[in-house]
C-alpha positions as CSV (number, residue, x, y, z in Angstrom):
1,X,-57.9,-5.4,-19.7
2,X,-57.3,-2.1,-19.9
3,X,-57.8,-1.4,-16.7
4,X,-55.4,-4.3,-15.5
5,X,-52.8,-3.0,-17.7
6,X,-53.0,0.7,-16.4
7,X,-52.6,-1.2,-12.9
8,X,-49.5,-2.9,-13.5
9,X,-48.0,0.3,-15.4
10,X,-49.0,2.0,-12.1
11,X,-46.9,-0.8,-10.0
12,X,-44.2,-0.8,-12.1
13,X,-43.9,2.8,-11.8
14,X,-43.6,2.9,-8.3
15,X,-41.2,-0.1,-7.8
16,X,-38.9,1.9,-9.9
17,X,-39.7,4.9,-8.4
18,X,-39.3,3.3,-4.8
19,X,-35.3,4.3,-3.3
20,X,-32.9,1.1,-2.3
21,X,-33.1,0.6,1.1
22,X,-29.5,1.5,2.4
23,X,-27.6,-1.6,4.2
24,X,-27.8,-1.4,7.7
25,X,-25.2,0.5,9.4
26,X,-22.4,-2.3,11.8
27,X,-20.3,-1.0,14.4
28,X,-16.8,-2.3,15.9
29,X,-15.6,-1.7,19.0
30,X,-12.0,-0.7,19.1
31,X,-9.4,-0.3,21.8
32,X,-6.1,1.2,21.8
33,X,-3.3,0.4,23.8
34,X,0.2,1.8,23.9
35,X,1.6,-1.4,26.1
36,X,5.0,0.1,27.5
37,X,6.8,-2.6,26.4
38,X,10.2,-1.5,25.1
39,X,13.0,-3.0,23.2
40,X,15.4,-4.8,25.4
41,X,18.2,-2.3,24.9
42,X,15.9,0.4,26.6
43,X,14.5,-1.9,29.3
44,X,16.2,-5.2,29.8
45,X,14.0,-5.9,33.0
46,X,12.2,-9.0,31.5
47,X,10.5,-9.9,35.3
48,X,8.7,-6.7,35.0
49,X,7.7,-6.8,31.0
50,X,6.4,-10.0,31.3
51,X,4.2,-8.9,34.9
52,X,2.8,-5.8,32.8
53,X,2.5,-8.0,29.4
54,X,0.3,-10.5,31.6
55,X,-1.6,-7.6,33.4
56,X,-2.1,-5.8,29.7
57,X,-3.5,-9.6,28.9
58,X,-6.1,-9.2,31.6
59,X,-7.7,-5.9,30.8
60,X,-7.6,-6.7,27.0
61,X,-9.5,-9.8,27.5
62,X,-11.8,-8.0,30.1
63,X,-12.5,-5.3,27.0
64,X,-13.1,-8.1,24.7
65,X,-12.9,-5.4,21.9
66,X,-13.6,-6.3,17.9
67,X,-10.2,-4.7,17.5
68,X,-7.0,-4.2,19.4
69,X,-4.4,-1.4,18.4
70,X,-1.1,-1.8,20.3
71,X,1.5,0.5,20.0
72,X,5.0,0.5,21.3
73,X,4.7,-3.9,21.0
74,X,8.2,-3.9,21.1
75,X,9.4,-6.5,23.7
76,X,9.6,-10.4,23.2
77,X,6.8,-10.6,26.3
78,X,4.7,-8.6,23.8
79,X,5.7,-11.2,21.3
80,X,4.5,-13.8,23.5
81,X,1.3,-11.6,24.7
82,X,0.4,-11.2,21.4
83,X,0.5,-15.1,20.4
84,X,-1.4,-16.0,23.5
85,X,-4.4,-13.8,22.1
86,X,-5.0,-15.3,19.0
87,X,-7.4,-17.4,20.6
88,X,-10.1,-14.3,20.4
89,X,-8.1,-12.5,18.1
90,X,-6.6,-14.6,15.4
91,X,-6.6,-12.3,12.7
92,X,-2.9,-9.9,12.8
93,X,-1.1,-8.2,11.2
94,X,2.9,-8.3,11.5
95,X,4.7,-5.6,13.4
96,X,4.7,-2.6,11.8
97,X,8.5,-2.0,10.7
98,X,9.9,-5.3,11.4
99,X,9.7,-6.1,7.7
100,X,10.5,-4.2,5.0
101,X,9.2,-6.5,2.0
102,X,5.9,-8.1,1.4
103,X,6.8,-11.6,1.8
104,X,5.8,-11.9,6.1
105,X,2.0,-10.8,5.8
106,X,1.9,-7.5,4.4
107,X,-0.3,-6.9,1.1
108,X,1.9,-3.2,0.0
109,X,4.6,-1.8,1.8
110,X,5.5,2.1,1.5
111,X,7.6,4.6,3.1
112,X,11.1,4.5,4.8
113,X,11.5,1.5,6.2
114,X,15.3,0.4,7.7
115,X,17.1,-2.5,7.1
116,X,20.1,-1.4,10.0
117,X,20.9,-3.5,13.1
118,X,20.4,-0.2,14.7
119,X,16.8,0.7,13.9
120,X,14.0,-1.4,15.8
121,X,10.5,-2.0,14.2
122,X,7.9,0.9,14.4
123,X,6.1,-1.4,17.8
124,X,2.6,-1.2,15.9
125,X,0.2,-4.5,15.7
126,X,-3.4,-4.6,14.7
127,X,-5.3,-7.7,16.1
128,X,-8.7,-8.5,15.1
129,X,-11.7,-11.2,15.5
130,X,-13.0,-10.2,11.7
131,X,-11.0,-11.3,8.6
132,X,-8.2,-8.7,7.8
133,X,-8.1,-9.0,3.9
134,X,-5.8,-6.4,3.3
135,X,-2.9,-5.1,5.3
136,X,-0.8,-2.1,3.9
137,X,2.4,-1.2,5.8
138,X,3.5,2.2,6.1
139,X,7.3,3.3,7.6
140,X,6.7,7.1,8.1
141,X,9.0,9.3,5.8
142,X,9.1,12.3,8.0
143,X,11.1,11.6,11.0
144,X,12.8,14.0,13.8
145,X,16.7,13.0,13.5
146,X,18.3,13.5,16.7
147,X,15.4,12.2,19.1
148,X,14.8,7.7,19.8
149,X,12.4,7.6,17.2
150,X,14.8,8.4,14.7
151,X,15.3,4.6,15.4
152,X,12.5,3.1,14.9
153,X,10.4,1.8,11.9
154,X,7.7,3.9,13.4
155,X,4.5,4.4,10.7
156,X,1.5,2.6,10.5
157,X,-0.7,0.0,9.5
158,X,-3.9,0.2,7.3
159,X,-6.1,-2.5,7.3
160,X,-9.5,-3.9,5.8
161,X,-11.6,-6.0,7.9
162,X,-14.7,-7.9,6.9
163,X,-17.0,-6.9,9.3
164,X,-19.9,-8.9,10.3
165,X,-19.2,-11.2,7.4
166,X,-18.9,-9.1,5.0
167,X,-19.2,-5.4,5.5
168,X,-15.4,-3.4,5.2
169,X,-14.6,-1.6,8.0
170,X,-10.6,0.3,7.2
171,X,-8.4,1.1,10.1
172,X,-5.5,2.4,10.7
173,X,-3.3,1.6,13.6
174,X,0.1,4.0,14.6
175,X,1.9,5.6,17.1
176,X,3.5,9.2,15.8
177,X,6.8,11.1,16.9
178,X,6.8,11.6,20.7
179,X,8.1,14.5,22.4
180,X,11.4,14.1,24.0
181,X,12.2,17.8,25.9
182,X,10.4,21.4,25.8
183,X,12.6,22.2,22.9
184,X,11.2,19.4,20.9
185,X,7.9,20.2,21.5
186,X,7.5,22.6,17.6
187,X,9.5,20.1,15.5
188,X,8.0,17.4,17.1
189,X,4.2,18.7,16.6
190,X,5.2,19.8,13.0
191,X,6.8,16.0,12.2
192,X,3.7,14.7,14.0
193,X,1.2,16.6,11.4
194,X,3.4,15.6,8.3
195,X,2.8,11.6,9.6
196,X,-0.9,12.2,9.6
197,X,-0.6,13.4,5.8
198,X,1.5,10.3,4.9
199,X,-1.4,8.3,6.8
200,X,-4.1,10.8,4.7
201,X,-1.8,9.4,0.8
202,X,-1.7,6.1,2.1
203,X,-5.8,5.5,2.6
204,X,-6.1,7.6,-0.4
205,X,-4.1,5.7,-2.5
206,X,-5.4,1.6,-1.2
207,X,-9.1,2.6,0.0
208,X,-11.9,3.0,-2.6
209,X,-13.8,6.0,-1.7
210,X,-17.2,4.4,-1.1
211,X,-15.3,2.7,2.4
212,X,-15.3,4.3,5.7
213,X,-12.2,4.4,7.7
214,X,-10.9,4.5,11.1
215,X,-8.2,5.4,12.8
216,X,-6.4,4.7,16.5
217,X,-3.2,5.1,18.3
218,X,-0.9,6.6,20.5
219,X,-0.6,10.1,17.8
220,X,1.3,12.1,21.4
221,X,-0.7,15.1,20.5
222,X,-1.3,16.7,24.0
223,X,-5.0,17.8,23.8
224,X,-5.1,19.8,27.0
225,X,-1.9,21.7,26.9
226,X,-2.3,21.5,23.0
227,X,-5.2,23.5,22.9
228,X,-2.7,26.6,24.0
229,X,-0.9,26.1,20.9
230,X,-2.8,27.6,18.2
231,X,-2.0,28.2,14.5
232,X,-3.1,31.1,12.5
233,X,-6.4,29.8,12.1
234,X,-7.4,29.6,15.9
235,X,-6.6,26.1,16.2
236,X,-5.2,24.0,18.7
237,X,-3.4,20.6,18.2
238,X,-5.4,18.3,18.1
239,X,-7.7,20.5,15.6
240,X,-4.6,20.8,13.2
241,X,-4.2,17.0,13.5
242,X,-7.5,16.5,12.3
243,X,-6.9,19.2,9.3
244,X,-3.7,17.2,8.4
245,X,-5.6,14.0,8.8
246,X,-8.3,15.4,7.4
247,X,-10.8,13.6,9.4
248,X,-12.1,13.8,13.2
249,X,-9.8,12.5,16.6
250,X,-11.5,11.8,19.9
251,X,-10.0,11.2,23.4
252,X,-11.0,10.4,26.8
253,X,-13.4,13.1,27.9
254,X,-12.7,15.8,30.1
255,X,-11.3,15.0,33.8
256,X,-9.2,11.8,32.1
257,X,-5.9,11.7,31.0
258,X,-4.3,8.8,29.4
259,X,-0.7,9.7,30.7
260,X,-1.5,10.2,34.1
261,X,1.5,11.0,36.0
262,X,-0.5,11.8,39.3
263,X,-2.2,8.3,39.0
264,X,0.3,5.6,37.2
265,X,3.3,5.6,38.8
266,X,5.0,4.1,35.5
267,X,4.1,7.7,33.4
268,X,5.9,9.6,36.2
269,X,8.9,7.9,35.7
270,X,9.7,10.2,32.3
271,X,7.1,12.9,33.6
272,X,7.0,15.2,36.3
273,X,4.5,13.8,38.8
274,X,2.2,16.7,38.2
275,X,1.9,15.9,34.4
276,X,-1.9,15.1,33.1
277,X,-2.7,14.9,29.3
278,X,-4.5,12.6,26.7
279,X,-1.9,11.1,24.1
280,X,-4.2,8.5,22.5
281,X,-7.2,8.8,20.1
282,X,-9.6,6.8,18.4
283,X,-11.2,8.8,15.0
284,X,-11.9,8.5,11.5
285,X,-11.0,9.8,8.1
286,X,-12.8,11.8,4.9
287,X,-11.1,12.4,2.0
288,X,-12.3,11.5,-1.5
289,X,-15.8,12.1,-0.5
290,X,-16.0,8.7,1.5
291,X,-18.7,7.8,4.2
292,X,-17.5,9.4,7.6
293,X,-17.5,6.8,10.0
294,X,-19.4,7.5,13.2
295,X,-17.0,7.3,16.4
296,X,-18.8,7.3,19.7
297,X,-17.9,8.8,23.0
298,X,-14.2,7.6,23.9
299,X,-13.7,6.0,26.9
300,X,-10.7,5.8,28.9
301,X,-10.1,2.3,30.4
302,X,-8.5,2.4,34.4
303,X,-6.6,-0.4,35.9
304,X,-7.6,-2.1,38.8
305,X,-4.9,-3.5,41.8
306,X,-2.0,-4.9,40.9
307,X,1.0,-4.6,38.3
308,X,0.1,-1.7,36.2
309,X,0.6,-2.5,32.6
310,X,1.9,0.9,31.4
311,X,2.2,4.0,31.8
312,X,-0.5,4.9,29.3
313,X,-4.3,4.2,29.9
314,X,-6.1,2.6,27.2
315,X,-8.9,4.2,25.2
316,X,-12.1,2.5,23.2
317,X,-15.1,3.3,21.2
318,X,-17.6,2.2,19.5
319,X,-17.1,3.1,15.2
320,X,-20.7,2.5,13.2
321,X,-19.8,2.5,9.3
């Protein structure tokens, strides 16, 4: 007996002793897509919005992405693009902006957001084949007076998907200040950095810190050119954003560029045809001594023949969390 006893002590011991095992790790895919398709009052050509909407169709279905980020969604065609994929992705969120109270899908709202005839929504839509069980709107506070998206609802939205049944994967989906002329380029970047901070309050203020986070959207941070813009630390653009952000960005890998002006035709319409630079970026976000989400390699996504959907080039990648 006593020997039996000593045995199950023993057992017991190392049971207790013995670690949980860790759930498995799940991964999304995620595309982002800046789809060109502006308010009418900017581009009252509906033939040729609804020939790129049904081209954009095309390569998002060909992607067949967990999640879809679209940014500048501004256009009834992207309306109607957007209703014609809930078929795979039936799980969106409103337009970010469009709204400025709770009541139309959105769990919080925060930030600035306009009521005026004369400001359009922010053009930012998450769609996703997972349950979205959360969905927090943010209308950026910091905004560059003087330039178009002074007019805009632009911001964000953060959202929490049940992955794979039941695992939460956070993302948020935005499109920061653009550039609009060489002089702009300071303010802008400095505007641009003070969005990622509002992004930054708005995960740490919904998101427990035991959840991983992503992040993807047109942020029009030059990468190439912005490396040659350094602070006093040593660091280029994209390297401040992910200090603001505080978190990691990834774009298309070298020899890519999502505005292309010497390939798409539509990006050399604002551009000079020599431009080349990556705008949009897939990453993930620390803070609060949360799980780091894993982004893989970014990928930029060409167009084949045919109406060209916009003049950005998508990007995806694989997130494990």
């Amino acid at each position: 007996m006593r020997k039996l006893a000593a045995l199950a002590t023993l057992v017991a011991l190392l049971l207790t002793a013995t670690p949980a095992l860790a759930a498995p790790a799940s991964t999304a895919s995620v595309l982002s897509f800046n789809l060109w398709q502006l308010p009418w009052i900017a581009n009252p050509d509906t033939a040729d919005k609804q020939a790129r909407a049904q081209a954009a169709e095309k390569v998002i279905r060909a992607n067949g992405t967990d999640v879809v980020v679209l940014e500048e969604a501004f256009s009834a065609e992207a309306e109607s693009l957007r209703k014609r994929l809930t078929d795979a992705w039936p799980y969106q969120t409103p337009l970010v902006g469009q709204y400025c109270s709770t009541a139309p899908g959105w769990s919080t709202v925060d930030g600035n957001c306009s009521n005026s005839p004369v400001v359009v929504n922010g053009g930012v839509v998450v769609l996703s084949k997972w349950p979205i069980t959360e969905a927090h709107q943010l209308v950026f506070r910091n905004s560059y007076q003087g330039t178009a998206d002074y007019l805009a609802n632009k911001g964000a939205a953060l959202v929490r998907i049940l992955a794979h049944g039941s695992r939460p994967l956070w993302l948020a989906g935005t499109h920061l200040q653009a550039d609009e002329a060489p002089d702009t380029l300071p303010k802008a970047h400095e505007i641009r950095m003070a969005q990622l901070g509002e992004i930054h309050g708005l995960v740490a203020r919904y998101v427990p810190g035991g959840d991983p986070v992503a992040i993807a959207g047109d942020l029009n941070i030059e990468y190439w050119a912005g490396q040659g813009r350094k602070d006093g630390l040593g660091r280029g653009q994209a390297r401040q954003g992910e200090a603001a952000l505080d978190g990691v960005l990834r774009t298309a890998p070298a020899g890519k560029y999502t505005f292309d002006a010497a390939t798409n035709p539509n990006a050399a319409k604002s551009v000079p045809a020599t431009y080349r630079d990556s705008l949009d970026y897939i990453g993930a976000l620390r803070g609060g001594g949360r799980p780091l989400a894993d982004v893989g390699a970014v990928s930029m996504v060409s167009y084949g023949d045919g109406t060209l959907p916009s003049d950005h080039y998508p990007v995806r990648a694989s997130v494990r969390f």
